[in-house]
C-alpha positions in Angstrom: 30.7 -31.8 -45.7 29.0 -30.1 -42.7 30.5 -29.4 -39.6 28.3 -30.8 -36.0 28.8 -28.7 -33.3 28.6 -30.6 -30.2 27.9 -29.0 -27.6 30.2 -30.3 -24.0 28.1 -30.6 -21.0 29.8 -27.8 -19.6 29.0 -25.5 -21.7 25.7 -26.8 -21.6 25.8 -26.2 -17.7 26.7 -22.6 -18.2 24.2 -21.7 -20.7 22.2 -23.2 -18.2 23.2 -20.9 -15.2 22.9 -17.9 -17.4 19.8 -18.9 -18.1 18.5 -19.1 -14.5 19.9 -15.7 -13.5 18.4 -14.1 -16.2 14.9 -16.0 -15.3 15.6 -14.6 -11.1 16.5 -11.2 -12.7 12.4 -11.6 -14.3 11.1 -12.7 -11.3 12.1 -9.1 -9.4 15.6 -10.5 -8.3 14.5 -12.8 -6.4 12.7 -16.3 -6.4 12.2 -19.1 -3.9 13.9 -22.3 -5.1 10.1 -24.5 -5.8 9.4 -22.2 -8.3 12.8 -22.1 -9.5 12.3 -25.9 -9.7 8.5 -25.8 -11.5 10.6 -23.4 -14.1 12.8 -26.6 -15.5 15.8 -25.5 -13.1 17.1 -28.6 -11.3 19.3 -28.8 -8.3 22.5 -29.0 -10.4 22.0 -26.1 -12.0 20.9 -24.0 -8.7 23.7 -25.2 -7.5 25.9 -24.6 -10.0 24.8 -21.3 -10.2 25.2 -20.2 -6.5 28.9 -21.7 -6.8 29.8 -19.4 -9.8 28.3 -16.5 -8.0 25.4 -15.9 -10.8 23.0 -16.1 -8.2 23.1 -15.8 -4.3 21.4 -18.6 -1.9 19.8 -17.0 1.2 18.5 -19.6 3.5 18.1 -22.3 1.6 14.5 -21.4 0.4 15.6 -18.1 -2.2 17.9 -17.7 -5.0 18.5 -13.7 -5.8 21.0 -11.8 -7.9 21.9 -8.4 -7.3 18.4 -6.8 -8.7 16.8 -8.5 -5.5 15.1 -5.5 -3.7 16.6 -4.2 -0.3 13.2 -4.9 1.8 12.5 -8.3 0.3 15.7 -9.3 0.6 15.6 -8.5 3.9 12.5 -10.7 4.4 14.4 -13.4 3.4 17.7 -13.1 5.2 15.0 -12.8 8.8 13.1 -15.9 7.5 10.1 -13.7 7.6 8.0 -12.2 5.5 7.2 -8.1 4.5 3.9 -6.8 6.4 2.6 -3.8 7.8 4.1 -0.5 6.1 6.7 -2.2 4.6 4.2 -4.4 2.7 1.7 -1.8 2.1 4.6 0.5 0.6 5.3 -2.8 -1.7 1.1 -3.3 -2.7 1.3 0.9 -3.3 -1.2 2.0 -1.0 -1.0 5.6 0.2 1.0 6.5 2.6 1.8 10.0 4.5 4.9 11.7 4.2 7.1 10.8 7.5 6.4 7.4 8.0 8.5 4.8 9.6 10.8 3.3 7.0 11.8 0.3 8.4 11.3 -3.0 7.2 8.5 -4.2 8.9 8.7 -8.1 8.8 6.4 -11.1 9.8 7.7 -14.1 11.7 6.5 -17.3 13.4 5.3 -17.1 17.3 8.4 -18.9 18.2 11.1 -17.8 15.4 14.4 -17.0 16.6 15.5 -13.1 16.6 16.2 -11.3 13.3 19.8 -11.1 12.2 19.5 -7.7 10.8 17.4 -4.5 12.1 13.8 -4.7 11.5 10.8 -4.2 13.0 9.5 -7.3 14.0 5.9 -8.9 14.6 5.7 -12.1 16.0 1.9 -13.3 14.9 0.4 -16.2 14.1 -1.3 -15.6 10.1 -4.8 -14.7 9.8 -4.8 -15.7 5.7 -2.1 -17.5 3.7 0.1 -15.6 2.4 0.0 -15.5 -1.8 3.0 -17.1 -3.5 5.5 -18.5 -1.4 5.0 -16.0 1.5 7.3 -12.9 0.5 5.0 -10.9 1.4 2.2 -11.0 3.7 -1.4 -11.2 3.0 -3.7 -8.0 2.7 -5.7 -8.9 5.8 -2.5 -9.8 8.1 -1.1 -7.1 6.5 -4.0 -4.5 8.1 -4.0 -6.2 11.1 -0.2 -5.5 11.8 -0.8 -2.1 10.6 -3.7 -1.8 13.2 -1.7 -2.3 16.5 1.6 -0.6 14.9 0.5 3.3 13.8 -1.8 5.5 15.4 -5.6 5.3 15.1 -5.5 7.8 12.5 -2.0 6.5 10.7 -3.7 2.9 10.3 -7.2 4.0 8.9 -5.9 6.4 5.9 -3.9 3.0 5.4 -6.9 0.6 5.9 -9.0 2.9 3.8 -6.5 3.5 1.3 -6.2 -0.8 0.8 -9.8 -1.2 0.2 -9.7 1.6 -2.5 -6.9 0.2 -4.3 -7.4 -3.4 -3.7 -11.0 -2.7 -4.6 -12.8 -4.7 -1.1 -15.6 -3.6 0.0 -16.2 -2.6 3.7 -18.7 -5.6 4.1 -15.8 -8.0 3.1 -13.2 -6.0 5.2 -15.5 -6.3 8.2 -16.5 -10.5 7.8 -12.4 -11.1 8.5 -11.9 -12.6 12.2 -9.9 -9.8 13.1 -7.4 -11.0 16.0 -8.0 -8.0 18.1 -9.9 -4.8 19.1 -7.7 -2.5 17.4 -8.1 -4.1 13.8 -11.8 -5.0 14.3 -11.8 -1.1 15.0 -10.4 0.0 12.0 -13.1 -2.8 9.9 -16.4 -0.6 10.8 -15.0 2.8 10.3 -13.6 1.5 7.1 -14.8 3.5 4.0 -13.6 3.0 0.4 -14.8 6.5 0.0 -11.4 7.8 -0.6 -10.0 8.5 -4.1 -6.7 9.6 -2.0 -5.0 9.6 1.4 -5.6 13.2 1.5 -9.6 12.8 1.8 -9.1 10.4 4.2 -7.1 12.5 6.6 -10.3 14.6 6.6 -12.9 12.4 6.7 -10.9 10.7 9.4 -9.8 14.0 11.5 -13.7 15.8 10.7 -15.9 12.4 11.8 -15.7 13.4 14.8 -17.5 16.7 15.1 -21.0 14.4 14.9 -22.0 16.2 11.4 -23.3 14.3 8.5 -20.3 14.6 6.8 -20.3 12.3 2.9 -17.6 11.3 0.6 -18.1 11.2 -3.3 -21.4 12.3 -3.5 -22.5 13.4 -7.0 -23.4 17.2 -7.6 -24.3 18.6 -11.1 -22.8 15.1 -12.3 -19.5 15.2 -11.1 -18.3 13.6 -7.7 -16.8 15.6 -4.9 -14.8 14.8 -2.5 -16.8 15.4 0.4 -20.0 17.3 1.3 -20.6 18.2 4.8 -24.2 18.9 5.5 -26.5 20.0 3.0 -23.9 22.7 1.4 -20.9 22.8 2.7 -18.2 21.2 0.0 -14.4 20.4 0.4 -12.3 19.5 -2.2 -8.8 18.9 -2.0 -6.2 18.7 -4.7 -3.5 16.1 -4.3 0.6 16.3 -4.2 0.6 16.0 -8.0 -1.8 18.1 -9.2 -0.5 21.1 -11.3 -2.2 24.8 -11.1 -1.6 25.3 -15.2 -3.2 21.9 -15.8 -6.4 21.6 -17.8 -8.0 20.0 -15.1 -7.1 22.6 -12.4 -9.6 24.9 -15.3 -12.5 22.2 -14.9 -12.1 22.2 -11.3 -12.6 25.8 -10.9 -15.2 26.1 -13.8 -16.6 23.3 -11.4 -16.7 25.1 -8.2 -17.6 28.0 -9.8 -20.6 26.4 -11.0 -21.5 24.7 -7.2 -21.1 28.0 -6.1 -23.8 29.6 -8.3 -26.2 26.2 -7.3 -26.3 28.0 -3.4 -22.8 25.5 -2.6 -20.1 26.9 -0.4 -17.2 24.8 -1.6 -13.6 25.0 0.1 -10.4 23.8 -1.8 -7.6 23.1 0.0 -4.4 21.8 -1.3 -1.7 19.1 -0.2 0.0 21.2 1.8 -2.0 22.3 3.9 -3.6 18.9 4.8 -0.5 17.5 5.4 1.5 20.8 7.2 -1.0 23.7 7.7 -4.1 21.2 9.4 -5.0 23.9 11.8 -5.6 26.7 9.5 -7.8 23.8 7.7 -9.5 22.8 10.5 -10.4 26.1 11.5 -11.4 27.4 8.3 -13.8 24.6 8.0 -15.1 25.1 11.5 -16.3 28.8 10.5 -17.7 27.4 7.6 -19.9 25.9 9.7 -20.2 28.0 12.4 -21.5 30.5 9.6 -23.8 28.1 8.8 -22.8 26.9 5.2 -23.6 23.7 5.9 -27.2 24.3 5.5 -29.6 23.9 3.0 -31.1 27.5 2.7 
């Protein structure tokens, strides 16, 4: 004779909970209780759940457990929503080594102050933001980063966007930007870059009023930057290892450039990012000399 099982409804409820935790925990720690809701979890079991301590309301709107990420959770404590640096750090654009580490959040015009320390922008939204507004969208997330760093700061950011979210400047330049400073950063934009580190130089060189041109192909490989007729300047990034097999090609490369009538220049992270005098200079007797020129 078999033996039924029945299961109570409170164990039913707890499988239930354990369930829903596990299914935050999958979402990155956090969730916002519609989708929570489109995922077969009713209000009893939220609830239930939030009394037991298997997951944490905050505001009403999110349900996280203890995986929830400092920054987003942050977001949703404030009511707001993670943009400029903060959001750009979250969408893994490149960013230089020093910048501000706050969390940058988003709110309503007329929102009331944020209950913990962050760095606040009060704006009205450009675009809607994707999902159910954790994070801000790409173009309000450029235009905060616009008014918030300096010129140079926000277009290694801006550039480095439309590299990895793979916009072309056309696109990045049809958005209503709200303001100069944004609408500035939209026609220098350049998705050029294959790092942050080229930018810095494209940015810092475009200046000087030379024909200066990113990834142009020589003897069938791309460099990273061709000033002139002759003069080129590649630059190895943080991670890049002297023993490596592709440090040989590189220098088999240059080698080759050189022997084509190039002058090439290779400078590493360092000194881009802490030695950009001796770069600069170096580069400006480069020219001086005349290596820029086609012979």
């Amino acid at each position: 004779m078999s033996v039924v099982h029945r299961v109570s409804p409170v164990q039913r409820m707890a499988r239930e909970v354990g369930r829903l935790a596990e299914w935050v925990d999958a979402a990155g720690g956090i969730a916002h209780r519609d989708a929570a809701a489109n995922a077969g979890f009713g209000v009893a079991v939220r609830r239930a759940a939030v009394r037991c301590g298997a997951v944490r309301r905050v505001r009403r709107d999110w349900l996280a457990t203890d995986a929830a990420p400092a920054d987003l959770l942050t977001a949703a404590e404030n009511g707001g929503s993670l943009t400029c640096v903060s959001a750009a750090r979250r969408r893994g654009w490149w960013i230089p080594d020093g910048m501000d580490d706050s969390v940058h959040v988003r709110l309503e015009p007329h929102a009331t102050s944020p209950t913990s320390p962050v760095t606040a922008h009060w704006t009205q939204r450009i675009a809607p933001a994707p999902g159910h507004g954790l994070v801000e969208s790409i173009e309000d997330t450029l235009a905060h980063i616009a008014v918030c760093l300096s010129p140079e700061n926000a277009q290694i950011l801006w550039n480095s966007a439309l590299q990895i979210e793979q916009i072309t400047p056309i696109a990045i330049r049809r958005v209503r930007w709200p303001h100069r400073r944004a609408r500035d950063c939209a026609d220098r934009a350049s998705d050029q870059s294959d790092s942050g580190l080229e930018t810095i130089i494209a940015v810092r060189l475009g200046a000087w009023g030379i024909p200066m041109r990113q990834q142009v192909v020589l003897l069938g490989r791309p460099v990273d930057l061709l000033i002139g007729e002759r003069l080129v300047i590649q630059v190895d990034g943080f991670a890049h290892h002297s023993s490596s097999a592709q440090r040989s090609k590189d220098v088999a490369f240059d080698a080759e450039l050189t022997l084509q009538g190039y002058t090439v220049i290779r400078f590493t992270y360092a000194q881009v990012m802490h030695d950009w005098d001796a770069v600069e200079r170096t580069i400006a007797r480069s020219i001086a000399a005349g290596a820029h020129l086609a012979r």
